[in-house]
Structure formats: structure tokens, C-alpha cells
KOLZA-190716 format. One record per residue (C-alpha): x negated, y negated, z negated. Coordinates in steps of 0.2 Angstrom, whole numbers, plus 5000, padded with zeros to 4 digits. Example, Ala and Ser with C-alpha at 12.3 -4.5 7.8 and 13.67 -1.06 7.14 Angstrom:
% residues 2
<u 4938 v 5022 w 4961>
<u 4932 v 5005 w 4964>
% end
This chain:
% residues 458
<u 5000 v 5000 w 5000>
<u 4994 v 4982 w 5004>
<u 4989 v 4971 w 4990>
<u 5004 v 4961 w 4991>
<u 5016 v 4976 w 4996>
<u 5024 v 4980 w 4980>
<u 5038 v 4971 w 4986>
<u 5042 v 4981 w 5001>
<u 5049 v 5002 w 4999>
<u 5041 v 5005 w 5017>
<u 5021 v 5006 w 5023>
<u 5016 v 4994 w 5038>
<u 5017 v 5001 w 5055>
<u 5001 v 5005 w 5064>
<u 5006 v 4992 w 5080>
<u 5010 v 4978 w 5066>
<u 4993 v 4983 w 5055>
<u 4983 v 4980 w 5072>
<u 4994 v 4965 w 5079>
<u 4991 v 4956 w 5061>
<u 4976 v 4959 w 5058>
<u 4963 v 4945 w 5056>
<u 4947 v 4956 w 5052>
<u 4939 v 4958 w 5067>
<u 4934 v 4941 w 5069>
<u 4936 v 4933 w 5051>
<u 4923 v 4944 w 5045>
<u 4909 v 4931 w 5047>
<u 4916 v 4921 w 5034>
<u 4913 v 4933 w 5019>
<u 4898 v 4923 w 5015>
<u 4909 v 4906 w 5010>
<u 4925 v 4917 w 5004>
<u 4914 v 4926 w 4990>
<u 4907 v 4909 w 4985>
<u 4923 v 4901 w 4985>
<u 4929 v 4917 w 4973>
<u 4913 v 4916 w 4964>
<u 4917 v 4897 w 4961>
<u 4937 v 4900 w 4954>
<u 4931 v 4915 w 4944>
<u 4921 v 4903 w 4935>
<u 4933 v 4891 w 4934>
<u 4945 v 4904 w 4927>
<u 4934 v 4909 w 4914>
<u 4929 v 4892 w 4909>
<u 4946 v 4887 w 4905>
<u 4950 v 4903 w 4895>
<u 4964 v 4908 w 4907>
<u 4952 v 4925 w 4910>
<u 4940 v 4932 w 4899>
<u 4923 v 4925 w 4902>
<u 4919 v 4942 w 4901>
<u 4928 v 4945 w 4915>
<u 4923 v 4930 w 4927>
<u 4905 v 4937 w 4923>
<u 4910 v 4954 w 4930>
<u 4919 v 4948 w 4943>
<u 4906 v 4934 w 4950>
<u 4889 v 4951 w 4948>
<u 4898 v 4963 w 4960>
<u 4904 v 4948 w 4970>
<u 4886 v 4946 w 4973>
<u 4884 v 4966 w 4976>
<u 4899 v 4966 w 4990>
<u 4888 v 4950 w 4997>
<u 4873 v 4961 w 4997>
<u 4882 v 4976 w 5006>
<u 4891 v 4965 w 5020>
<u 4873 v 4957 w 5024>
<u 4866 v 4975 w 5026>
<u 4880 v 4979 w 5036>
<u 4886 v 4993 w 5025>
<u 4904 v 4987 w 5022>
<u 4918 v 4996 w 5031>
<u 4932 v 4986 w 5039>
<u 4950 v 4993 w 5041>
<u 4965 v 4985 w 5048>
<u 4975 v 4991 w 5036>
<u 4966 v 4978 w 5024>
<u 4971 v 4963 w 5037>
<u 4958 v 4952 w 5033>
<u 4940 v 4946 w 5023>
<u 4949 v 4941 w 5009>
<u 4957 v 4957 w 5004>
<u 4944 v 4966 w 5010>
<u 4933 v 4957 w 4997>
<u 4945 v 4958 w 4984>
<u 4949 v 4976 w 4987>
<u 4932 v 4980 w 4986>
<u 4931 v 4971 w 4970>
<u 4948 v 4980 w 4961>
<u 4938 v 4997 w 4967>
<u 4924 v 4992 w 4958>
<u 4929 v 4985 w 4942>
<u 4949 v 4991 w 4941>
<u 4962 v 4979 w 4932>
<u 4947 v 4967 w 4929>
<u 4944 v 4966 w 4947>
<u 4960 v 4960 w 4952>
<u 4960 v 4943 w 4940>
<u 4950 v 4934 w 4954>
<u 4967 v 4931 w 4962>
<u 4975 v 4922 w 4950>
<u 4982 v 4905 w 4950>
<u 4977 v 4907 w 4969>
<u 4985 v 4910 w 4985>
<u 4977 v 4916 w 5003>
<u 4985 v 4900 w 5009>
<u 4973 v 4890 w 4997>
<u 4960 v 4903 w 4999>
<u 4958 v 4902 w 5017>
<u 4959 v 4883 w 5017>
<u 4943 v 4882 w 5009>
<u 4932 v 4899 w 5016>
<u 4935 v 4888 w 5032>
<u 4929 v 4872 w 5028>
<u 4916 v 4879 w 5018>
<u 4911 v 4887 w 5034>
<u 4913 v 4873 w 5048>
<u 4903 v 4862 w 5036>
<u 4888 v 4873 w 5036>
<u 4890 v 4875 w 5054>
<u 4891 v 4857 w 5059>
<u 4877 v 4858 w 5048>
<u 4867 v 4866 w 5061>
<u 4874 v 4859 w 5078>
<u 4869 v 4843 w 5070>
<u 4851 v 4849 w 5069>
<u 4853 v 4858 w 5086>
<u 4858 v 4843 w 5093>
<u 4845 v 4833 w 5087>
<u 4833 v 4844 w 5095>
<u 4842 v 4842 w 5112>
<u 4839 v 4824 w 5108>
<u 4818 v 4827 w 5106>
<u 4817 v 4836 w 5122>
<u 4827 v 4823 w 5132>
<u 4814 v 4810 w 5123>
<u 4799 v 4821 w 5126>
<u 4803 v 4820 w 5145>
<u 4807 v 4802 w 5147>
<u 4791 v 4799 w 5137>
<u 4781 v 4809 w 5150>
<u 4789 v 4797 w 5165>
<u 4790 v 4784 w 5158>
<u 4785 v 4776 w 5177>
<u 4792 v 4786 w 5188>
<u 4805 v 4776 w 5198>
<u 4823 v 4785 w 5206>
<u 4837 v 4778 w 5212>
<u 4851 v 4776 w 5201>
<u 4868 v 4780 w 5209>
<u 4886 v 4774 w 5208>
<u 4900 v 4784 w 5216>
<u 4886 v 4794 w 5220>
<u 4879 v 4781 w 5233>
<u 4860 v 4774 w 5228>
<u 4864 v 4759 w 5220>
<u 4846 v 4753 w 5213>
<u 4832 v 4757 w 5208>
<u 4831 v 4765 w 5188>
<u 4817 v 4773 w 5179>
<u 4820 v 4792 w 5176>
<u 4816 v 4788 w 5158>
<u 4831 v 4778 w 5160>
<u 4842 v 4789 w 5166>
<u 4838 v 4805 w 5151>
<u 4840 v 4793 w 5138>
<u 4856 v 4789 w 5143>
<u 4860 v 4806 w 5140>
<u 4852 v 4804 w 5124>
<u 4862 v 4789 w 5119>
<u 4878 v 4802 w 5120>
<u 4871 v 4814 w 5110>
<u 4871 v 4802 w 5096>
<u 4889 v 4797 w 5098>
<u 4894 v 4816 w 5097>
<u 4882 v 4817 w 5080>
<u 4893 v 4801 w 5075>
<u 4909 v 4812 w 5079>
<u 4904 v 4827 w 5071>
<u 4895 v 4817 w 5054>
<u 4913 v 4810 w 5054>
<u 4923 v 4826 w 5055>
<u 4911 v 4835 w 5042>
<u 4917 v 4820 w 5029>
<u 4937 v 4827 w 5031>
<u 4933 v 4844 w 5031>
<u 4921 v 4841 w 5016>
<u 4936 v 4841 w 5003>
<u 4941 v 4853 w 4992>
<u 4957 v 4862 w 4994>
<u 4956 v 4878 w 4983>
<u 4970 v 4876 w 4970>
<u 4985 v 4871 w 4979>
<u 4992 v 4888 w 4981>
<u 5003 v 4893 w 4990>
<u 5012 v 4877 w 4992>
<u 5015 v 4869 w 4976>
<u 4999 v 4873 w 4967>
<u 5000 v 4883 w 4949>
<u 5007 v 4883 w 4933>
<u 4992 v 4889 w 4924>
<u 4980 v 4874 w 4917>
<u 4965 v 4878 w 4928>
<u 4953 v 4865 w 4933>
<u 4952 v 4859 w 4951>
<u 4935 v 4848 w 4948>
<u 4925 v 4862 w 4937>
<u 4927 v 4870 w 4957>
<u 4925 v 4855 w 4967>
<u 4909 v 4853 w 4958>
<u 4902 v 4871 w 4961>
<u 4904 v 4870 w 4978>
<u 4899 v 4853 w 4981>
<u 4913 v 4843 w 4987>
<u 4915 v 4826 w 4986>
<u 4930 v 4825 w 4984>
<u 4948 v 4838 w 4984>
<u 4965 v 4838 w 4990>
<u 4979 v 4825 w 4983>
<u 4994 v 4835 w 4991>
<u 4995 v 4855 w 4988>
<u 5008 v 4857 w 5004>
<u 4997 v 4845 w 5016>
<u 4981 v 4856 w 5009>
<u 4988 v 4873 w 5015>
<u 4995 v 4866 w 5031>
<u 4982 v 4855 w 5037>
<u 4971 v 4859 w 5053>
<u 4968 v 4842 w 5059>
<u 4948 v 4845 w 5053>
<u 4948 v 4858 w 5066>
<u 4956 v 4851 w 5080>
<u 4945 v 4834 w 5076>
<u 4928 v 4846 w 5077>
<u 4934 v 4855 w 5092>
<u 4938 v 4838 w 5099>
<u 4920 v 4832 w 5095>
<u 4913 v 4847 w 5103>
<u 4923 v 4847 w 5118>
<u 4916 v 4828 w 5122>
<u 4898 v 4834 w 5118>
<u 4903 v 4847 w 5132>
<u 4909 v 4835 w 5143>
<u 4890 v 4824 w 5141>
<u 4883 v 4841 w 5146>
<u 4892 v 4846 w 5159>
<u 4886 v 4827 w 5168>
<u 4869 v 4832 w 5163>
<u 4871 v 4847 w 5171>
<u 4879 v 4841 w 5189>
<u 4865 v 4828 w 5187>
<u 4853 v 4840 w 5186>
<u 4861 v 4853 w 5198>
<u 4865 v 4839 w 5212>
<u 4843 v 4835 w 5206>
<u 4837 v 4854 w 5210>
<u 4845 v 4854 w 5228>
<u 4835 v 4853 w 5243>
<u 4845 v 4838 w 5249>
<u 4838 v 4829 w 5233>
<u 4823 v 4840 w 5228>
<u 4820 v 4826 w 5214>
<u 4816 v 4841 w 5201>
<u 4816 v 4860 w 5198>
<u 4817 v 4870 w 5184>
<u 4805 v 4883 w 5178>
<u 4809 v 4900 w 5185>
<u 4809 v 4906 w 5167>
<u 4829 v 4897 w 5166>
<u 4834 v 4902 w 5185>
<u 4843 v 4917 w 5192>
<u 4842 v 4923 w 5209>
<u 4853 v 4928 w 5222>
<u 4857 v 4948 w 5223>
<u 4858 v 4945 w 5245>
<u 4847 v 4929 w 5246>
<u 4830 v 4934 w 5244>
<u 4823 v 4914 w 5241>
<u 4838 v 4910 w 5233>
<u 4833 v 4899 w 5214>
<u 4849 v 4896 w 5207>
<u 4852 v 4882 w 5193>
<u 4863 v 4895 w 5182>
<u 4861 v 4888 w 5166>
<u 4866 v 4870 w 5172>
<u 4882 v 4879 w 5179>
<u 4886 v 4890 w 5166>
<u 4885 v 4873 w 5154>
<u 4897 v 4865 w 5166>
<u 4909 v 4879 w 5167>
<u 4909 v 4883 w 5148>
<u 4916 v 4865 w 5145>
<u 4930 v 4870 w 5151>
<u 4933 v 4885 w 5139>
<u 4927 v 4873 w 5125>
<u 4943 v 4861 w 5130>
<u 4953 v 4877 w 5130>
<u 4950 v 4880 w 5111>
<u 4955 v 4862 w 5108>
<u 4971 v 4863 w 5118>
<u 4976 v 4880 w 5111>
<u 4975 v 4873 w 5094>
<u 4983 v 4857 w 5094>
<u 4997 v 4869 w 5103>
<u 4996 v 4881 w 5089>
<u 4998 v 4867 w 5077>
<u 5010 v 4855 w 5086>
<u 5027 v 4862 w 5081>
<u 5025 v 4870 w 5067>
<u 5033 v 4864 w 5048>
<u 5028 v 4863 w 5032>
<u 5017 v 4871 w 5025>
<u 5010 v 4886 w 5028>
<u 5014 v 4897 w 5044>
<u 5006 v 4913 w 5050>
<u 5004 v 4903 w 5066>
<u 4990 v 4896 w 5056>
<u 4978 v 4914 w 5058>
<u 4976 v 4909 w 5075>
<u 4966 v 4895 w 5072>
<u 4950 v 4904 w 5068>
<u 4947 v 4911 w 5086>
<u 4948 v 4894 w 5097>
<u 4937 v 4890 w 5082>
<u 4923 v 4900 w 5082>
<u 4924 v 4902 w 5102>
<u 4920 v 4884 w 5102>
<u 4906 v 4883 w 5090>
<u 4898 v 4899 w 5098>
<u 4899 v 4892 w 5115>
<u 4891 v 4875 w 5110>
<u 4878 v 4883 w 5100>
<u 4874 v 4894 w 5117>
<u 4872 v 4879 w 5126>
<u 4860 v 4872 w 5114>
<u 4850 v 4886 w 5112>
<u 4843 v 4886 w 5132>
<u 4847 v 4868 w 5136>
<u 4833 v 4859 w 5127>
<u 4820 v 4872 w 5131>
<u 4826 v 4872 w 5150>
<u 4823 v 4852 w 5150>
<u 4806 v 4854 w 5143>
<u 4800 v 4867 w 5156>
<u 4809 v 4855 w 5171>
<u 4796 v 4850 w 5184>
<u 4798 v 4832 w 5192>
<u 4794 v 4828 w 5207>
<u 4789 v 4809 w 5205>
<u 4786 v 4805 w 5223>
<u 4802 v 4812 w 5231>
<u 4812 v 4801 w 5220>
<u 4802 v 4785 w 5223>
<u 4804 v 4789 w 5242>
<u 4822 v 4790 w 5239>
<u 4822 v 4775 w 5227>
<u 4812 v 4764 w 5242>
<u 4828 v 4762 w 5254>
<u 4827 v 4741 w 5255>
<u 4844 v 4742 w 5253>
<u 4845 v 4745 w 5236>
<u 4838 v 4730 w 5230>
<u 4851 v 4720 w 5240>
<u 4857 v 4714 w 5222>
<u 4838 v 4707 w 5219>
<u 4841 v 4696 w 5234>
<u 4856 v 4688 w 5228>
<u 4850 v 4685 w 5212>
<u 4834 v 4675 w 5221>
<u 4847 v 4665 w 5226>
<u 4855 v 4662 w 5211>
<u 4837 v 4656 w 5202>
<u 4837 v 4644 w 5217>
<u 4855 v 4636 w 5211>
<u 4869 v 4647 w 5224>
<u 4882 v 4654 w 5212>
<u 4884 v 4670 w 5213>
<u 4899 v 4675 w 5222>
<u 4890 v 4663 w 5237>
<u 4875 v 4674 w 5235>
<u 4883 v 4691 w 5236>
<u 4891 v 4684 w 5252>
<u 4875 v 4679 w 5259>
<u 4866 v 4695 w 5257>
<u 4880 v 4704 w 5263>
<u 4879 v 4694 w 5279>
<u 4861 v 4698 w 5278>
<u 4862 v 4717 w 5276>
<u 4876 v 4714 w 5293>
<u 4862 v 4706 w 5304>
<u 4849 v 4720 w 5298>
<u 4863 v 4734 w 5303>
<u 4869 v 4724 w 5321>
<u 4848 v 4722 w 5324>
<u 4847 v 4740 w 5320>
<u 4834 v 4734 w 5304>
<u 4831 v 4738 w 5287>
<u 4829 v 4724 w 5276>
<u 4812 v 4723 w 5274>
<u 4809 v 4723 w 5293>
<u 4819 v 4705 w 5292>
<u 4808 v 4691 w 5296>
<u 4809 v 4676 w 5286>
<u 4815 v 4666 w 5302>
<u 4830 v 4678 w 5303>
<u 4833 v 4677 w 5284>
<u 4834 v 4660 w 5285>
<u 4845 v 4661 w 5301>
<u 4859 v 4668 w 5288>
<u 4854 v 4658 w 5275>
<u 4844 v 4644 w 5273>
<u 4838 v 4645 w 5256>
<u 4828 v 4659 w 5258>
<u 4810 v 4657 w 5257>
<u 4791 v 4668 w 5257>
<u 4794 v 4677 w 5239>
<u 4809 v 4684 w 5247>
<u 4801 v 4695 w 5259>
<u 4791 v 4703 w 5244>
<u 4808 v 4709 w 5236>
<u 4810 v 4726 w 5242>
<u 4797 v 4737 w 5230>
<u 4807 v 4748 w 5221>
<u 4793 v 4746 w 5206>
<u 4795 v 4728 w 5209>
<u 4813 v 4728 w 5206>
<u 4811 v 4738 w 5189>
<u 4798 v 4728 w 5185>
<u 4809 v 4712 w 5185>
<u 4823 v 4719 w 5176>
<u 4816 v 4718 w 5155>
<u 4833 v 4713 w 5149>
<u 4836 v 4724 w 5132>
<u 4843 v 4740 w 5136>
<u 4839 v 4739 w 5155>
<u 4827 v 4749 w 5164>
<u 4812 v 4739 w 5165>
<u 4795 v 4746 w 5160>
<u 4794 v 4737 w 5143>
<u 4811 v 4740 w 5140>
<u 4811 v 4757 w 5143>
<u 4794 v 4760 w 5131>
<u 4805 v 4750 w 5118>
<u 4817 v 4763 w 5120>
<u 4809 v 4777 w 5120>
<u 4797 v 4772 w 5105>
<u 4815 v 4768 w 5097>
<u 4818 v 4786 w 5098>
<u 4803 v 4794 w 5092>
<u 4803 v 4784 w 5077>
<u 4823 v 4789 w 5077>
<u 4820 v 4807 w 5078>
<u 4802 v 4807 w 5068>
<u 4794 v 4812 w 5085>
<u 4774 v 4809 w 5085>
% end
């Protein structure tokens, strides 16, 4: 009979054993659900509403079950539904009537609450850190070109000339929105909820903050029916992780559009490549896809549980078990992706001259023209028109803007002068441009050693 089955006169059927059960993937959080037992077994014997004795008993072969589930020596059934009972039928076998204390003044609707925030706060935890070392080796690679020139793009059209260094720490600047996203989340999923009960809390006089304190939380629930119900910590961290998805999946089509032979920009070591099973010279990008596709599935996660939560009342529904899965598909996939994306961008190989060559198309420093004009008095609007005009007669003349001769510059507008002619250097338009937070050499090296000293890089 299940631990709560005294009320019913018939045994679960097999189909609704293995249709309920939540064992198979909530396993991995025995770790949090025996310190949050540990933690209200104290509790229960500090306050005298067990014998200490038996708050001692219970918390040692807590710590023995622990030891047997890291050796991979417990045995899950579905009969047992779930980590919890699991635990705590381990514990009544061990310790008989004293066993079976560690469930009171608690409910699995409390108890789940808290095995899942103690949980996602270790595990932000380490995306955090993850994340950070995304950050280095997007640093690391900026630092090594910090000259090397590319076109920068909009609409996918060359548009002007950027510094590659530039460009990666764009990327970088996301990643530390999505630490800012998932530091916030980790402050609403850092509170204690263990105590509510099953809706309305307890009537026996046990102490919320003795817990709170054990397990480190700032701060604990105010409402026992919002506790049990709430899930908005989840969807918040998958919603953080599905934008750090999205940033990655532009990195990737970056780098992917980078690696092709149109732009041969860059390649990546072979070491983070696949090939083609009919293609012999075939040197696929994989990782950079795989990233890009798996946003998508991260998204899913967050769309099936705001649709799991969306209609349900309060407090507690069984619709709430379904949580776990989206969750921990989410957090497996984006720890994936961190694990070979930061290694895979240190390996990357850049091809410095392709992407000046590409960078050195006259046209685009068309902008730096117009804004000659401007230091020579012509509003702007005037001088966008001029050069317009200007990039029409190169076109009808069948020129490229560099080819224009002074005379014929002139011809369209006559402001122009000799320094003009010496505008279409890719490196000279980079050079120019040292506003804060642009892309010109000093301004990039103030960036980058931002970064380093950021991240503690030497």
C-alpha cells in the first residue's frame, strides 16, 4: 500500500502506477530533498514536537540513503511514485515508527516546493559560472584581433567597416544581460517555502526560520496557498534561458554564415566539426547548428510550462508534476551548449585577410563621406543626399568610389575637397570612429581591458 493509501480499500493499478509516476526523472533531486528533510527534522526536534532523539536518528540514516543513492545502490520502483517517498520509505524501513516522524507538520505539496528551488538555485549556480566562461573565451578572441578589420552588416548587406573584436564582444555584452536575468530569477526562487503544507500550513507550533536558516534562505514564503501553487520561478528561469538561447543561436548563424566558402571569414577546428557520410570534403559547422536548433526546444520548455500553469486554480494541482521535465530539459540543454561552445570559439581560426578584403568595398564607408561633409558645415540630411548622388555617378560611370576623381566629386558636390579621396581605408574608417562604445581601436582596447578586469582575465 502507498504511503498515503490508508484511505483507499483498493491497490493502484499498474497503468496508473506507471502514468503517475514521477521517479524516473525526479530522482536527481534526492540530494536537495534529503537536506530539506534533514533541515525540518531538526526543526521538529528543536521545537520538541519529536523527540530529539528522533530528529537525530532520522537526520544519520538520512545521510546513509544520501550515501547509497550517490553509489548508485538505491532501487527505484514506480509503485513508490516519486523521490520523496522513496526517501522516506527507505527511512520507515530503516528506523520503523521513528522513521515515519519526518513527515509531520509537512505535506509533498510544501516538500516539493522547496527540493525544487533548492535545486534550480544550485543549478543557476553553475550556468552562471558556465556562462562566465563563455564570456572569457569570447574575450580571449577579441583580445587576440583586436585589429583585424570586417565588415559589419545590416540586413545582412555590408554596411561598414567593424573590428572583429567588436563584433564577439557584442555577444559578450548579451551574456551579461542573461547573468542579470538569471541573478534576478535566483533571488525569487531563493525563498523558503517548506511549511505551508498542503495549503493552509499546520497546526503544530513548528518554526519556519530555525529551517529558513539551515538552508540558507534569505527570506520564506508570506502565503502557504501561493507557496504550494507558485511556478512563476520556473517559467521566469526558463524564460531567461530561452533568451540566452536565442543570443546563441545569432552567434551561431553568425558563425555558420562566417565558416561558408561564400564568406570564408573563419573555420573551426576540425576537433568541433562533423563530416558528411556521401561528401567526402564535406566540414560541417554541427555544433553552431545544433546550438541554433536546440533553441527552439529550450522555447518549447518555456511554452509548455506557462501552458501547464496558465489555467490551473488554487493551490496545488497534480498538473504541477509536469513541471520538472520542461525544467530539467531546459537546464540540460543549455548546459550542453556551454560545455562545447566556449571551447569551440577558442579553437576557431580567423582568417584576418579575407575579412579585410571584404571590409575594403569603397562603398562602405559612403557614411564617412557624408559625415566629411557635415565637419565642413552641410547638415546631414543634405550630405546623405550628396553622397547618394555620388555613389549614382560612380554606378552610371561604371566606378567604385575610390576610382572618383576629385574633379568628378566635385562635379556632384562642390564642397568636396583632397582629404576626401583618402576616405575609403577600411582601417582608416575604424580608425576615426573612437566614440565610447564604438569600434575604433582605442575604443575597442577600452573594452576589452573592461572585460578582463570584469572577468579577472590576465
Amino acid at each position: 500500500m502507498a504511503l498515503w493509501g490508508g484511505r483507499f480499500a483498493e491497490n493502484t493499478q499498474k497503468c496508473v502506477q506507471d502514468f503517475t509516476q514521477s521517479i524516473s526523472y525526479d530522482q536527481r533531486l534526492y540530494k536537495h530533498d534529503i537536506a530539506g528533510s534533514k533541515a525540518h527534522a531538526t526543526m521538529l526536534g528543536a521545537t520538541g514536537i519529536i523527540p530529539k532523539e528522533s530528529a537525530a536518528m532520522i537526520c544519520e540514516k538520512l545521510d546513509e540513503i544520501r550515501k547509497k543513492i550517490d553509489a548508485g545502490e538505491m532501487e527505484f520502483k514506480v509503485e513508490l511514485e516519486d523521490i520523496h517517498m522513496h526517501i522516506e520509505s527507505a527511512l520507515t524501513e530503516a528506523l520503523g515508527p521513528e522513521g515515519a516522524r519526518v513527515h509531520t507538520a509537512r505535506s509533498r505539496n510544501d516538500q516539493i516546493a522547496l527540493d525544487i528551488r533548492l535545486y534550480l538555485r544550485d543549478e543557476i549556480d553553475g550556468i552562471m559560472e558556465l556562462l562566465r566562461g563563455f564570456q572569457k573565451a569570447l574575450v580571449k578572441k577579441a583580445d587576440a584581433n583586436r585589429r583585424t578589420v570586417m565588415p559589419g552588416f545590416t540586413h545582412l548587406q555590408h554596411a561598414q567597416p567593424v573590428l572583429l573584436a567588436h563584433h564577439l564582444l557584442a555577444y559578450v555584452e548579451m551574456f551579461n544581460r542573461d547573468l542579470g536575468r538569471l541573478a534576478d530569477a535566483r533571488k525569487r526562487i531563493n525563498i523558503m517555502p517548506l511549511g505551508s503544507g498542503a495549503i493552509a500550513g499546520t497546526t503544530l507550533p513548528i518554526d519556519r526560520d530555525f529551517v529558513r536558516k539551515q538552508l540558507d534562505f534569505p527570506e520564506m514564503t508570506r502565503n502557504s496557498m501561493d507557496a504550494v501553487a507558485d511556478r512563476d520561478f520556473a517559467c521566469e528561469l526558463l524564460s531567461a534561458l530561452s533568451i540566452f538561447c536565442m543570443h546563441v543561436s545569432r552567434l551561431s548563424e553568425d558563425m555558420i554564415l562566417w565558416m561558408s566558402q561564400e564568406f570564408s571569414f573563419m573555420t573551426f577546428s576540425d576537433a568541433f566539426c562533423t563530416g558528411s557520410s556521401l561528401m567526402p570534403q564535406k566540414k560541417n559547422p554541427d555544433i553552431a547548428e545544433l546550438s541554433r536548433g536546440k533553441t527552439g526546444r529550450v522555447y518549447g520548455d518555456l511554452v509548455a510550462l506557462l501552458t501547464i500553469c496558465k489555467g490551473l486554480p488554487l493551490t496545488y494541482n497534480r498538473d504541477l508534476q509536469e513541471d520538472k521535465e520542461p525544467l530539467f530539459d531546459a537546464l540540460d540543454t543549455v548546459r550542453g551548449i556551454l560545455s562545447v561552445y566556449p571551447p569551440m570559439i577558442e579553437g576557431m581560426k580567423v582568417n584576418p585577410e579575407k575579412m579585410l578584403q571584404a571590409a575594403s568595398d569603397p562603398g562602405l564607408m559612403a557614411t564617412d563621406l557624408a559625415e566629411a561633409l557635415v565637419r565642413k558645415g552641410v547638415p546631414f540630411r543634405h550630405a546623405h543626399h550628396k553622397v547618394g548622388a555620388l555613389v549614382r555617378f560612380a554606378g552610371e560611370h561604371n566606378k567604385q568610389l575610390n576610382e572618383i576623381t576629385l574633379e568628378e566629386m566635385k562635379s556632384v558636390f562642390p564642397e568636396a575637397d583632397e582629404s576626401m579621396l583618402s576616405l575609403f581605408k577600411p582601417e582608416h574608417s575604424v580608425e576615426g570612429r573612437e566614440v565610447f562604445g564604438a569600434t575604433g581601436y582605442q575604443a575597442v582596447a577600452s573594452q576589452i581591458d573592461y572585460w578582463k578586469a570584469n572577468l579577472k582575465l590576465s
